[in-house]
FIFINU-138476 format. One record per residue (C-alpha): residue number from 1; residue in three letters; chain; x, y, z. Coordinates in steps of 0.001 Angstrom, whole numbers, plus 500000, padded with zeros to 6 digits. Layout:
N
<k:NUM | r:ALA | c:A | xx:X | yy:Y | zz:Z>
...
//
This chain:
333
<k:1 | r:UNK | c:A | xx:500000 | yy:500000 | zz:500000>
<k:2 | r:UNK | c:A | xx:501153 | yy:503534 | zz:499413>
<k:3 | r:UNK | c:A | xx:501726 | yy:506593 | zz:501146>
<k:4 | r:UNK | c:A | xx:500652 | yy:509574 | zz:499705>
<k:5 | r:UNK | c:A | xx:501030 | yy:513048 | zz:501865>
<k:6 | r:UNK | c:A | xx:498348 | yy:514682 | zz:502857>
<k:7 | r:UNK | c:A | xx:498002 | yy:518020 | zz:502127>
<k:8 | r:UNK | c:A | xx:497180 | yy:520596 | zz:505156>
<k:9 | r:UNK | c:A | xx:493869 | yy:521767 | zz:505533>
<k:10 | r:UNK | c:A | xx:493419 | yy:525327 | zz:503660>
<k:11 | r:UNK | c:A | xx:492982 | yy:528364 | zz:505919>
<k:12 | r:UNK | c:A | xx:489771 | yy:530453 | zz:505710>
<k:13 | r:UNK | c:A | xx:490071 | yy:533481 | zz:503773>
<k:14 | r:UNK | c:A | xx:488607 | yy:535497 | zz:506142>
<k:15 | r:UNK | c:A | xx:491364 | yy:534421 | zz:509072>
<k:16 | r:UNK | c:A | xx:494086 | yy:534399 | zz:506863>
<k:17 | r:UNK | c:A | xx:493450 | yy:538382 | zz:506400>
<k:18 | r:UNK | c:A | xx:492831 | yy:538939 | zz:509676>
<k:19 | r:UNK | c:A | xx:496272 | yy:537241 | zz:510817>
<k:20 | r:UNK | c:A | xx:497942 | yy:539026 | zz:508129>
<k:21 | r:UNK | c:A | xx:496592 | yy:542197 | zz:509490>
<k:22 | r:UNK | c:A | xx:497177 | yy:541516 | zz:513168>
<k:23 | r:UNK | c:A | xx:501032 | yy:540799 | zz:511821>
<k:24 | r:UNK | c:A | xx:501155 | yy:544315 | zz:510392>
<k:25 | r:UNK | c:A | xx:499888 | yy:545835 | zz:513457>
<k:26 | r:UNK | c:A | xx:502715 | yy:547724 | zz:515535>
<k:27 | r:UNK | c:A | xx:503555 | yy:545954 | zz:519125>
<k:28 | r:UNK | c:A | xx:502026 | yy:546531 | zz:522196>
<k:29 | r:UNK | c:A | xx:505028 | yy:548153 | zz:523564>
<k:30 | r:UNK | c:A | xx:505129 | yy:550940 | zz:520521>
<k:31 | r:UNK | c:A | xx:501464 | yy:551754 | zz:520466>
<k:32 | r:UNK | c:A | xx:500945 | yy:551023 | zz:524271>
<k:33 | r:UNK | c:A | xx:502482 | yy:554719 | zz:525428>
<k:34 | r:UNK | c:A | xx:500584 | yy:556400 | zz:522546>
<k:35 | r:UNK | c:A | xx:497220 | yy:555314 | zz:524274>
<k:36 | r:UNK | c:A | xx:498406 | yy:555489 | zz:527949>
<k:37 | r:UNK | c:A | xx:499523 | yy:559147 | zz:527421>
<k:38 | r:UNK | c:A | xx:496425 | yy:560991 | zz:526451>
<k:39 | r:UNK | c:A | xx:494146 | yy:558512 | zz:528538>
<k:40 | r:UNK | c:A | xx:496160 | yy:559995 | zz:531776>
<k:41 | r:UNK | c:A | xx:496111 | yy:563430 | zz:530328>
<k:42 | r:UNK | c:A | xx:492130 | yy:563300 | zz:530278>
<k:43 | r:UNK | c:A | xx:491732 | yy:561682 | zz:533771>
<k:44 | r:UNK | c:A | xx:493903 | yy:564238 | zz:535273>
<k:45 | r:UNK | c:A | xx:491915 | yy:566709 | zz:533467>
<k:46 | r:UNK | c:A | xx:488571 | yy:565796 | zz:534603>
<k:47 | r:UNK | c:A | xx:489726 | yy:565451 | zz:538351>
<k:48 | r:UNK | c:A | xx:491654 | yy:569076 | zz:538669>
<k:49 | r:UNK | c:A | xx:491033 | yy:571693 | zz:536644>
<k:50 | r:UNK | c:A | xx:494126 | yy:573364 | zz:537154>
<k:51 | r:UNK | c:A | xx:496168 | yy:570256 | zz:535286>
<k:52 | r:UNK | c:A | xx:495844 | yy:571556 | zz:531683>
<k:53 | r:UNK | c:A | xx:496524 | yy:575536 | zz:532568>
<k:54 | r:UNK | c:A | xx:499697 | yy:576765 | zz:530970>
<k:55 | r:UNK | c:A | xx:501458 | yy:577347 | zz:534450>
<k:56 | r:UNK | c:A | xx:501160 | yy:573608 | zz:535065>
<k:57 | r:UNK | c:A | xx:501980 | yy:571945 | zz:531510>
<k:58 | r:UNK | c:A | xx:505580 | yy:574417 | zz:532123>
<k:59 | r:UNK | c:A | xx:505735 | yy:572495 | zz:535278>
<k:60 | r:UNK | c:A | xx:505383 | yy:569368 | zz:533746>
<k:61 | r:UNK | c:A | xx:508308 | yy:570076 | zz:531203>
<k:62 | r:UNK | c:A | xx:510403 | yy:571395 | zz:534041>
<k:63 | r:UNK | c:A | xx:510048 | yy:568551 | zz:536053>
<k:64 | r:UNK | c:A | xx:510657 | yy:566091 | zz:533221>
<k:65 | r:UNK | c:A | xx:513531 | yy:567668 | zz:531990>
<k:66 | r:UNK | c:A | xx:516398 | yy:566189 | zz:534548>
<k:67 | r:UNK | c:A | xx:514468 | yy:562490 | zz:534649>
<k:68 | r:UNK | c:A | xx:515082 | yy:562721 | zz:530194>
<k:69 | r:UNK | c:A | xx:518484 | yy:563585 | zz:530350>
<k:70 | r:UNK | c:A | xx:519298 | yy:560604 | zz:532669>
<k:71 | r:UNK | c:A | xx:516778 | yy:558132 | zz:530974>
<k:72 | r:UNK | c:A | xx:517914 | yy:558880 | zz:527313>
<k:73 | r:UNK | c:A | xx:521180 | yy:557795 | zz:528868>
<k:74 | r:UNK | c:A | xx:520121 | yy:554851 | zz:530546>
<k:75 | r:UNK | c:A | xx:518472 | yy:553981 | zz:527398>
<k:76 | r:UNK | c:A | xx:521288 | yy:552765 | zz:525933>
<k:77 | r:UNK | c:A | xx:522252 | yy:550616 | zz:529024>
<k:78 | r:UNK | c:A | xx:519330 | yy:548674 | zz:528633>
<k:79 | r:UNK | c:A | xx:519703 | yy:548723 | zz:524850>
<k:80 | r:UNK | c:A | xx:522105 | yy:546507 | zz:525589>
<k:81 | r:UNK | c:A | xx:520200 | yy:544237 | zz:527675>
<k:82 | r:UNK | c:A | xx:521927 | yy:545109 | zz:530550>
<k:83 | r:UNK | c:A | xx:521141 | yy:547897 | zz:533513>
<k:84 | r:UNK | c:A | xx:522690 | yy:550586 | zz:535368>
<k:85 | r:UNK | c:A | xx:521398 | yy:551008 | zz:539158>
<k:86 | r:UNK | c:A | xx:523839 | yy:553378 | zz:539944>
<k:87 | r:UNK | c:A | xx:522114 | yy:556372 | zz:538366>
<k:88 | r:UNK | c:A | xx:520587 | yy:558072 | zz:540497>
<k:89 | r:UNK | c:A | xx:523923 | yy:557760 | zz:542815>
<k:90 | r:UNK | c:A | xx:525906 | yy:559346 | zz:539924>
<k:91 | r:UNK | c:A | xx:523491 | yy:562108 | zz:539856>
<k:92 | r:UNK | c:A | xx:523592 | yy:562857 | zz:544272>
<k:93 | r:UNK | c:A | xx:527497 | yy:562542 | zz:543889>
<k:94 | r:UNK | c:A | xx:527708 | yy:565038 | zz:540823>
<k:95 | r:UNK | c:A | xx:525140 | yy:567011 | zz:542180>
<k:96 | r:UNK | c:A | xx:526686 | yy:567693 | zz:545749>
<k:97 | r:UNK | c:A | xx:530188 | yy:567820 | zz:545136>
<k:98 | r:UNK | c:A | xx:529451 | yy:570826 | zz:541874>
<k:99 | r:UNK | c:A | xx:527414 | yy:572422 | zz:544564>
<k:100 | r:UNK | c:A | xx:530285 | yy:572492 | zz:546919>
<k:101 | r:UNK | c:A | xx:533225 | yy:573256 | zz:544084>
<k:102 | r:UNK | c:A | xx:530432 | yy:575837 | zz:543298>
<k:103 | r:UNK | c:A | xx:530842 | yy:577322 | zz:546577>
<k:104 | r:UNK | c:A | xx:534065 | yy:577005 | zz:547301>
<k:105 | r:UNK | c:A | xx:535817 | yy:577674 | zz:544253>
<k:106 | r:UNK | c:A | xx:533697 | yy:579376 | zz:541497>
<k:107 | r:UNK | c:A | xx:532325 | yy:578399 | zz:538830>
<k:108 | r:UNK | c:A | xx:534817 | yy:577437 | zz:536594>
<k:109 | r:UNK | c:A | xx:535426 | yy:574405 | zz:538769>
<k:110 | r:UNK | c:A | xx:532782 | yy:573035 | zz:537636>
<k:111 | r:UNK | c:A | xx:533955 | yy:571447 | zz:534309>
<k:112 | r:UNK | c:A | xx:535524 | yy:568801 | zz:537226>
<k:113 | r:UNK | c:A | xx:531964 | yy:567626 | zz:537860>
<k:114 | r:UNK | c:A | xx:531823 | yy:565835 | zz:534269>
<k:115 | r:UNK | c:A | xx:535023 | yy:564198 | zz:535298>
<k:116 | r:UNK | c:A | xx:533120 | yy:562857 | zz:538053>
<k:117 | r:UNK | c:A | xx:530586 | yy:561114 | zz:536372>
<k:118 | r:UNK | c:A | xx:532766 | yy:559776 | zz:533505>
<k:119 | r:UNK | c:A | xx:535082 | yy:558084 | zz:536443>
<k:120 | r:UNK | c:A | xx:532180 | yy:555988 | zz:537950>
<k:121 | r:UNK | c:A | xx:530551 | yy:555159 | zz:534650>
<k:122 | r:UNK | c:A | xx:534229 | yy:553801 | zz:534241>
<k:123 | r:UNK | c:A | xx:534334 | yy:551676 | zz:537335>
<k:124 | r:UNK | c:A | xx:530630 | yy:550478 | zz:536106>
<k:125 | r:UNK | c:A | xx:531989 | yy:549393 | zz:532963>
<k:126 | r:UNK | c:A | xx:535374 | yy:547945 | zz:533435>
<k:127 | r:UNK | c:A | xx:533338 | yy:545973 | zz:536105>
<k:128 | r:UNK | c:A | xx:530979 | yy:544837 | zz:533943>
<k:129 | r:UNK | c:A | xx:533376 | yy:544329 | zz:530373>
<k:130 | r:UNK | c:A | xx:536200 | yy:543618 | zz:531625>
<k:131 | r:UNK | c:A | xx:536175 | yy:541648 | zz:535101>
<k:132 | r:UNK | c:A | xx:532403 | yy:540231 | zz:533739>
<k:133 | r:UNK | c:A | xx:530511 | yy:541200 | zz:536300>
<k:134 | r:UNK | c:A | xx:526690 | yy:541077 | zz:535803>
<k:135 | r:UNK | c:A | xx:525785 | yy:544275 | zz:535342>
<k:136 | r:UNK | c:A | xx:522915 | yy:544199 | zz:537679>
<k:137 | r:UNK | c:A | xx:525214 | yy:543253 | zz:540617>
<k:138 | r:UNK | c:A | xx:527766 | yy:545568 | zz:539777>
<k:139 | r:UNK | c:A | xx:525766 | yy:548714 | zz:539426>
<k:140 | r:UNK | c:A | xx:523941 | yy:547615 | zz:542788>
<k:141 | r:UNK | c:A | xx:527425 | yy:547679 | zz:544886>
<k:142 | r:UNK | c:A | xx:528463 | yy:550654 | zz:543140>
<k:143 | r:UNK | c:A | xx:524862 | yy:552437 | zz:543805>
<k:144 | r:UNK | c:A | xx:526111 | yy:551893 | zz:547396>
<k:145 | r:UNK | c:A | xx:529475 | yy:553558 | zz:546956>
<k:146 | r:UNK | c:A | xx:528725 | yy:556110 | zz:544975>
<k:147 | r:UNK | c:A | xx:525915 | yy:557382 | zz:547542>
<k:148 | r:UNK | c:A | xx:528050 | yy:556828 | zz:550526>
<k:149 | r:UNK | c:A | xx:530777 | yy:558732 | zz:549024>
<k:150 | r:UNK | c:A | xx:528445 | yy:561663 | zz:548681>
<k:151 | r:UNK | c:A | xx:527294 | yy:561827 | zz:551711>
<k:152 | r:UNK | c:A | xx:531238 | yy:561351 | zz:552829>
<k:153 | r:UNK | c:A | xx:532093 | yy:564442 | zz:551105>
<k:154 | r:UNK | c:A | xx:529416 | yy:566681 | zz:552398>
<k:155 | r:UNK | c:A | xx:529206 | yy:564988 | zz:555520>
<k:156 | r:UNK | c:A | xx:525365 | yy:564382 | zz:554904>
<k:157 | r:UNK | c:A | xx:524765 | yy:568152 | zz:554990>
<k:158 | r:UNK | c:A | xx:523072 | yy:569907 | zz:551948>
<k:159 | r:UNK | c:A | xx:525444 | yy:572910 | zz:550140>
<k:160 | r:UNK | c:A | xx:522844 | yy:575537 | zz:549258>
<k:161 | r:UNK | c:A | xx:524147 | yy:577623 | zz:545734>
<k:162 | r:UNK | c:A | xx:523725 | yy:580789 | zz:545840>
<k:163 | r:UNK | c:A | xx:521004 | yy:582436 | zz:543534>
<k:164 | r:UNK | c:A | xx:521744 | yy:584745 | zz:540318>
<k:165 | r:UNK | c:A | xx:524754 | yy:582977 | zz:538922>
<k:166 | r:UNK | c:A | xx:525743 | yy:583334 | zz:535189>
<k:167 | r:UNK | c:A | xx:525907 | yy:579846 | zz:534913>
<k:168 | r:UNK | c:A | xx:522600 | yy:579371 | zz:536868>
<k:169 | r:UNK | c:A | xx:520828 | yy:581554 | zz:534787>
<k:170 | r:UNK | c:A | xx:522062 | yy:579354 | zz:531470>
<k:171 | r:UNK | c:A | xx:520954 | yy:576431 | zz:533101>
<k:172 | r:UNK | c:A | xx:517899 | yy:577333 | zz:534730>
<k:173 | r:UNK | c:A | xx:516050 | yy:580404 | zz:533710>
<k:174 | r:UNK | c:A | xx:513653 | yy:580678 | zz:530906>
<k:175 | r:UNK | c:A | xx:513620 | yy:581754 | zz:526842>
<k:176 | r:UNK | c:A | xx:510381 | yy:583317 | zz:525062>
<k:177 | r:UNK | c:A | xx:508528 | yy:581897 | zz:528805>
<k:178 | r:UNK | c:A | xx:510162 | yy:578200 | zz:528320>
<k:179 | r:UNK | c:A | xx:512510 | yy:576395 | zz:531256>
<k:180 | r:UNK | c:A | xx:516400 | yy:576636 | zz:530131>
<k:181 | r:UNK | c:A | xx:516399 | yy:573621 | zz:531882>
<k:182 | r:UNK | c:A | xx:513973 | yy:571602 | zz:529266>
<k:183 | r:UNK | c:A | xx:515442 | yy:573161 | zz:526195>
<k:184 | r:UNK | c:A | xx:519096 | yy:571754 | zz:527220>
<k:185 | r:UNK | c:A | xx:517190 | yy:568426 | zz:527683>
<k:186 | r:UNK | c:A | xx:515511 | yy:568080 | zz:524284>
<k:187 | r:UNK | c:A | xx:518642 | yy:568986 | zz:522874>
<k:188 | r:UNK | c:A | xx:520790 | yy:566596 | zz:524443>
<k:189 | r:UNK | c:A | xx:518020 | yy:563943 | zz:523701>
<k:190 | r:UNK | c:A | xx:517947 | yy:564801 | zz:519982>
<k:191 | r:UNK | c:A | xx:521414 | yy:563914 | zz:520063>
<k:192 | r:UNK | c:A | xx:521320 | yy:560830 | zz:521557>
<k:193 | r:UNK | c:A | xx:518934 | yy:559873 | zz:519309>
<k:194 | r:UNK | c:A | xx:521401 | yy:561229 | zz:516007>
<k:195 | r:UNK | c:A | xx:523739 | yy:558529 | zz:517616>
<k:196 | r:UNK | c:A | xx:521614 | yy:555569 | zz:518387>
<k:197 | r:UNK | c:A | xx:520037 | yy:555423 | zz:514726>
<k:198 | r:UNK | c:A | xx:522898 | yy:557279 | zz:512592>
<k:199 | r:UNK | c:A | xx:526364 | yy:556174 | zz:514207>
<k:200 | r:UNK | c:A | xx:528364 | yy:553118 | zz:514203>
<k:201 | r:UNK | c:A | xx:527860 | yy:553451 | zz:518714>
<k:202 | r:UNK | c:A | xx:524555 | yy:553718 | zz:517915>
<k:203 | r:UNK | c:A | xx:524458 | yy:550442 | zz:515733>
<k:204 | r:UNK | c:A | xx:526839 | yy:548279 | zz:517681>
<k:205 | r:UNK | c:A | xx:524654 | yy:549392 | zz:520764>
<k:206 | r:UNK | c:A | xx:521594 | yy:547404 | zz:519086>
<k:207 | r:UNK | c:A | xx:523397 | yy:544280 | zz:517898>
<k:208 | r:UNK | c:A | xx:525081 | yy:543636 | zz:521286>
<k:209 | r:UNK | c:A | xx:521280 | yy:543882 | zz:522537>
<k:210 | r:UNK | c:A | xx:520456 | yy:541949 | zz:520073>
<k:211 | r:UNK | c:A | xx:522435 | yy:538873 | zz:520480>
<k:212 | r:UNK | c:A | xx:526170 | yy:538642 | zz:521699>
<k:213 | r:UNK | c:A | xx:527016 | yy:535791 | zz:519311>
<k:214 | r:UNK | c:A | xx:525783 | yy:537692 | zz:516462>
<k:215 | r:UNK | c:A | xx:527892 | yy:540958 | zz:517230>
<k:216 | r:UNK | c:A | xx:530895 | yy:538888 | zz:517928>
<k:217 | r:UNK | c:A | xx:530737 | yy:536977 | zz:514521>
<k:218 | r:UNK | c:A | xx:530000 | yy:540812 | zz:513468>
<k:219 | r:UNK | c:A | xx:532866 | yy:541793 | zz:514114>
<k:220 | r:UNK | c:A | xx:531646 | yy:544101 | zz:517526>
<k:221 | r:UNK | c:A | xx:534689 | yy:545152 | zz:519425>
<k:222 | r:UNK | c:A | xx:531819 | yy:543848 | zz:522602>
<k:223 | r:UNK | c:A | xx:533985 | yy:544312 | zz:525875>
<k:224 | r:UNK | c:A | xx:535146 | yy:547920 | zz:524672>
<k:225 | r:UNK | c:A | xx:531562 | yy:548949 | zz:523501>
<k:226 | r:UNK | c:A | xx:529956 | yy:548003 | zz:526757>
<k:227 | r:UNK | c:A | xx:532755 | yy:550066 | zz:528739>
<k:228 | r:UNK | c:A | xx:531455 | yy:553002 | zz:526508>
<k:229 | r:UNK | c:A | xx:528251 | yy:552452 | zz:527245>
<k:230 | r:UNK | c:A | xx:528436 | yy:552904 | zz:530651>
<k:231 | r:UNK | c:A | xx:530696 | yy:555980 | zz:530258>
<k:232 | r:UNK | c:A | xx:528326 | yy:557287 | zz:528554>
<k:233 | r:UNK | c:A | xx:525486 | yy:556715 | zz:530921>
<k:234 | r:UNK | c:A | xx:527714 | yy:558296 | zz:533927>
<k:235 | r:UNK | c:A | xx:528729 | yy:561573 | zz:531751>
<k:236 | r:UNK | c:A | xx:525169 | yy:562091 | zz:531048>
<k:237 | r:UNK | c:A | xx:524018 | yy:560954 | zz:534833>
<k:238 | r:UNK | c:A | xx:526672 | yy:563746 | zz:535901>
<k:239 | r:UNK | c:A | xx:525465 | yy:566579 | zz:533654>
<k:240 | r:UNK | c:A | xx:521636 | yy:565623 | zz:535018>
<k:241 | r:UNK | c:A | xx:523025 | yy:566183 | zz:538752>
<k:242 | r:UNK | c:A | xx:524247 | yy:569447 | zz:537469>
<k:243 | r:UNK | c:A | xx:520881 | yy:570329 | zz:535975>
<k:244 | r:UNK | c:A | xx:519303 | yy:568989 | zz:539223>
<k:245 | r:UNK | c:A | xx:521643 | yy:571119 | zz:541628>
<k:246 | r:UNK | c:A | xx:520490 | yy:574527 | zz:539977>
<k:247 | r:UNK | c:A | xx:517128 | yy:573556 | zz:539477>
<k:248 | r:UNK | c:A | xx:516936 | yy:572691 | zz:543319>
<k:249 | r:UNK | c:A | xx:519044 | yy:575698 | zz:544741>
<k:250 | r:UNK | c:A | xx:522329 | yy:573584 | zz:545641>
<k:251 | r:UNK | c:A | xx:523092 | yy:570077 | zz:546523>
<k:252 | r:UNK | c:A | xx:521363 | yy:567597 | zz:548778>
<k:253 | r:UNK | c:A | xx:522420 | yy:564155 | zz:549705>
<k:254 | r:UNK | c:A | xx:519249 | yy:562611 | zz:548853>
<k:255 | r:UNK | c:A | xx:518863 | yy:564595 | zz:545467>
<k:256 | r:UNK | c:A | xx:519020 | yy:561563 | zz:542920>
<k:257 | r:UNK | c:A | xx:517667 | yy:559071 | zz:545316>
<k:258 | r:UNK | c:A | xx:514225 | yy:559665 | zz:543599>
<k:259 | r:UNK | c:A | xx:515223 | yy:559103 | zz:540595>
<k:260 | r:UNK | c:A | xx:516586 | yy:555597 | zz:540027>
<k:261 | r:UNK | c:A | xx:512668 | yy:553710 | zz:539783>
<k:262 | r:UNK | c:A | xx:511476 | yy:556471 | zz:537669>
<k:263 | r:UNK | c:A | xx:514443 | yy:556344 | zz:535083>
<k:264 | r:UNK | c:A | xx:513979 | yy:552433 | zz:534540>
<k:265 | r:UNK | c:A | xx:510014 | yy:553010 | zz:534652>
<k:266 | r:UNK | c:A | xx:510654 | yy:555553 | zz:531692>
<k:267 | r:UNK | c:A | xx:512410 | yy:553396 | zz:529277>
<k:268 | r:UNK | c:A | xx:510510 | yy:550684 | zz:529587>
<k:269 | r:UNK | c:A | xx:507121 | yy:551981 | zz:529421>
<k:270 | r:UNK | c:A | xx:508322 | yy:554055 | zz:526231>
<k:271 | r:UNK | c:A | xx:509072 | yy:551030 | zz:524358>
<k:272 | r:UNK | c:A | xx:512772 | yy:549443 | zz:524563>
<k:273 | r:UNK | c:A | xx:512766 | yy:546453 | zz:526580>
<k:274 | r:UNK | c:A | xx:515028 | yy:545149 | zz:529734>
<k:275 | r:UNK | c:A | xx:515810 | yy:542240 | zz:527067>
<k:276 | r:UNK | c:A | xx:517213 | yy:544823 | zz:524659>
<k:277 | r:UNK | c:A | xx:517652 | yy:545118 | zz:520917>
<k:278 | r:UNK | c:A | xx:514905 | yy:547143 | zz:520225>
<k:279 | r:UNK | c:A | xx:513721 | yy:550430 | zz:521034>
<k:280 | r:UNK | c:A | xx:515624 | yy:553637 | zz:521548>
<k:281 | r:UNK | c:A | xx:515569 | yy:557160 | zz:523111>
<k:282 | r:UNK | c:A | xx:513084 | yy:558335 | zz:520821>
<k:283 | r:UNK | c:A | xx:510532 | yy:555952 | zz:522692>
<k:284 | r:UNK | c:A | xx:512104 | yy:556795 | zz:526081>
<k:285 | r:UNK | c:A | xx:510445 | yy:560638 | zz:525497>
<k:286 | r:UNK | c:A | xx:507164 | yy:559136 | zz:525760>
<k:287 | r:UNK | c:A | xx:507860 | yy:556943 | zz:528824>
<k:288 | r:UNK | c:A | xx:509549 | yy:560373 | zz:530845>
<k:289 | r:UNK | c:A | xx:506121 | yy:561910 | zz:529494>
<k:290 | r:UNK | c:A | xx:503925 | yy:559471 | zz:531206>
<k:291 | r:UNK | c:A | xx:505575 | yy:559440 | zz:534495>
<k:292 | r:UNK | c:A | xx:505902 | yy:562970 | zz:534587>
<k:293 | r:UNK | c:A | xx:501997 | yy:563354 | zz:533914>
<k:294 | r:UNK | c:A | xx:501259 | yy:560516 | zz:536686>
<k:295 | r:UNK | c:A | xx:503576 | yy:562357 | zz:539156>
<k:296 | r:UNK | c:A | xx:501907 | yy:565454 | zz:538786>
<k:297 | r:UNK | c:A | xx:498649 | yy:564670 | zz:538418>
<k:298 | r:UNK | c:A | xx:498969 | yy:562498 | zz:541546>
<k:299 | r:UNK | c:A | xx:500280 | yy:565524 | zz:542991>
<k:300 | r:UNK | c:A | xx:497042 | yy:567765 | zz:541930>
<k:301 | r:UNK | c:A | xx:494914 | yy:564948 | zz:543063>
<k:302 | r:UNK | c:A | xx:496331 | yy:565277 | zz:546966>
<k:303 | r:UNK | c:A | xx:497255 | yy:561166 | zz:546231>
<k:304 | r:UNK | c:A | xx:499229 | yy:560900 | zz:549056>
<k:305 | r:UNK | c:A | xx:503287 | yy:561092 | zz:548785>
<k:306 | r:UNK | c:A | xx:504054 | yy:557125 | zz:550376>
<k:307 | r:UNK | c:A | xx:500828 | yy:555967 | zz:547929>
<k:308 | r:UNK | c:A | xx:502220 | yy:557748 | zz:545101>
<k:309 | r:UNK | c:A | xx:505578 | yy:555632 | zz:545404>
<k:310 | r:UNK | c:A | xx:503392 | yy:552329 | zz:545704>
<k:311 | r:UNK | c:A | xx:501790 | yy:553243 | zz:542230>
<k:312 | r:UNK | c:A | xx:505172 | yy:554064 | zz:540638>
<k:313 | r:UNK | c:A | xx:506287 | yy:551073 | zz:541658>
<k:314 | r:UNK | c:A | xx:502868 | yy:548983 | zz:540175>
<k:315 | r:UNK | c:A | xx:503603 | yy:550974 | zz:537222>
<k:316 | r:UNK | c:A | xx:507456 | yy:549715 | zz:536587>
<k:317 | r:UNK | c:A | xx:505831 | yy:546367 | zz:536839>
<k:318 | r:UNK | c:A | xx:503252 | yy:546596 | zz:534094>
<k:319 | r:UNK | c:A | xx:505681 | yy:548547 | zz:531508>
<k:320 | r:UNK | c:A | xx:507920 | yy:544775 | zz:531848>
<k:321 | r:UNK | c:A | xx:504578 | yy:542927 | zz:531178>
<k:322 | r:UNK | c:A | xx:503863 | yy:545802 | zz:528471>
<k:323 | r:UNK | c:A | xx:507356 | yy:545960 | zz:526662>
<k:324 | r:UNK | c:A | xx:508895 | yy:542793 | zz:527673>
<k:325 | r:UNK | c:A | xx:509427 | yy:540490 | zz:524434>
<k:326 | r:UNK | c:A | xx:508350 | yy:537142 | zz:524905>
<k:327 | r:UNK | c:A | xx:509246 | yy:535737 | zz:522450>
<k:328 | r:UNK | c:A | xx:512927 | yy:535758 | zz:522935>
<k:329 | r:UNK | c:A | xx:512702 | yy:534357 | zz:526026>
<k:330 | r:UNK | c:A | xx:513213 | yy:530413 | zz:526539>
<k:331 | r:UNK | c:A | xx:512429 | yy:530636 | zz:530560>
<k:332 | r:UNK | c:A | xx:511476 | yy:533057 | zz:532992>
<k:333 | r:UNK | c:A | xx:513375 | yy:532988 | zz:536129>
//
């Protein structure tokens, strides 16, 4: 007797165009912060008036400015598939020892802070490249360090700056009406994103994310591009402490605590995912947007502070479940 093959049973027009359309449709992860947005925006709206006056949406841009500068940065961490923990550390230590250089020795002395922030972005990544580290364990020591060496140095005081300064008035006063302070973080986001899509860092940062093997048969220099990576992450995490020291009036030793949760929440609930590979700081706009919005319309609300931290915190768990990629993952563990 012989075997002839069957052939498989034909699919119904009608599903076969409606798979074919679901495949077209963007991920949940792109189109999820494009409906989350406006749906806060309206529920904010209907429960103070006062959300959508001018005064307010300038707050909002104020307020998001520092938290973009540091999450564009981080951005590429996680591009990588990897994370940095140590931001918001990098950010108190900047921010307190520029407020006291500030004070003590003008400020010109301040082009040292950058220094700063490029040295523990250093340790992060030699830690991570070079001794192979995991990243999340290394960055969770050095978030440690780095904070205890603030408070060290300023002895767990805060360093007030004095009002009026040149600089100060660069960093945080206002053109035509808008915050300084936003306008230098759109335009350091802008370039981040020229390098992520249009430069050979920006390329090798998504291929490393995207699977070691493949970069390293790539030709991806891998050990020196993730030491850049973090280098870059604690320039930028340094120039947000000096945004964050003259848009709080000097330095405080608790000044970046805040900001770690809120960074991660960002860049994941715009779009690029702790797995890596995909996304970008283009997306990460949208995710600073959202938690800005849910900050301060929490605020407006009279949601109380300790409730509004349990909420951030319900909110870094659905962006994973939102942007996480499933289908590159074999387990969950």
């Amino acid at each position: 007797m012989s075997l002839t093959p069957t052939s498989a049973s034909p699919v119904p027009l009608g599903e076969s165009k409606r798979a074919g359309v679901l495949e077209r449709l963007p991920p949940l992860r792109v189109i999820g912060p494009l409906i989350i947005l406006p749906v806060l925006v309206v529920v904010f709206a209907f429960l103070n008036s006062r959300f959508l006056t001018s005064q307010n949406l300038l707050n909002i841009v104020q307020q998001a400015a520092v938290l973009l500068v540091v999450a564009a940065a981080a951005t590429f961490v996680i591009l990588m598939g990897s994370i940095d923990l140590s931001v918001g550390s990098i950010i108190t230590l900047c921010g307190v020892t520029g407020a006291l250089l500030l004070k003590d020795h003008g400020q010109w002395a301040l082009i040292f802070v950058p220094l700063i922030g490029l040295g523990a972005g250093a340790i992060n990544g030699w830690l991570f490249a070079y001794a192979k580290l995991p990243s999340f364990l290394v960055t969770l020591g050095t978030l440690y360090a780095f904070n205890g060496l603030a408070l060290f140095i300023v002895s767990g005081s805060s360093i007030p700056v004095a009002p009026g300064l040149g600089l100060g008035k660069i960093l945080d006063g206002t053109v035509i009406g808008i915050p300084t302070i936003a306008l230098w973080a759109v335009g350091i986001t802008l370039v981040l994103m020229f390098v992520a899509r249009s430069t050979r860092f920006g390329r090798y940062t998504y291929v490393v994310g995207g699977g070691e093997s493949v970069a390293r048969l790539s030709g991806v220099p891998i050990q020196r591009h993730k030491f850049k990576v973090f280098v870059l992450s604690g320039l930028l995490a340094s120039v947000a402490g000096i945004l964050l020291m003259f848009f709080l009036g000097g330095g405080d030793p608790d000044m970046g605590t805040s900001y770690l949760l809120p960074t991660i929440a960002a860049v994941v609930m715009g779009g690029t995912p702790l797995s890596g590979g995909v996304g970008g700081p283009h997306r990460t706009i949208l995710g600073v947007l959202i938690i800005t919005v849910l900050n301060n319309g929490m605020t407006l609300a009279n949601v109380q502070p300790y409730l509004q931290v349990v909420i951030q915190g319900f909110v870094v768990v659905g962006a994973v479940a939102l942007a996480m990629d499933r289908s590159r993952l074999r387990e969950i563990k």
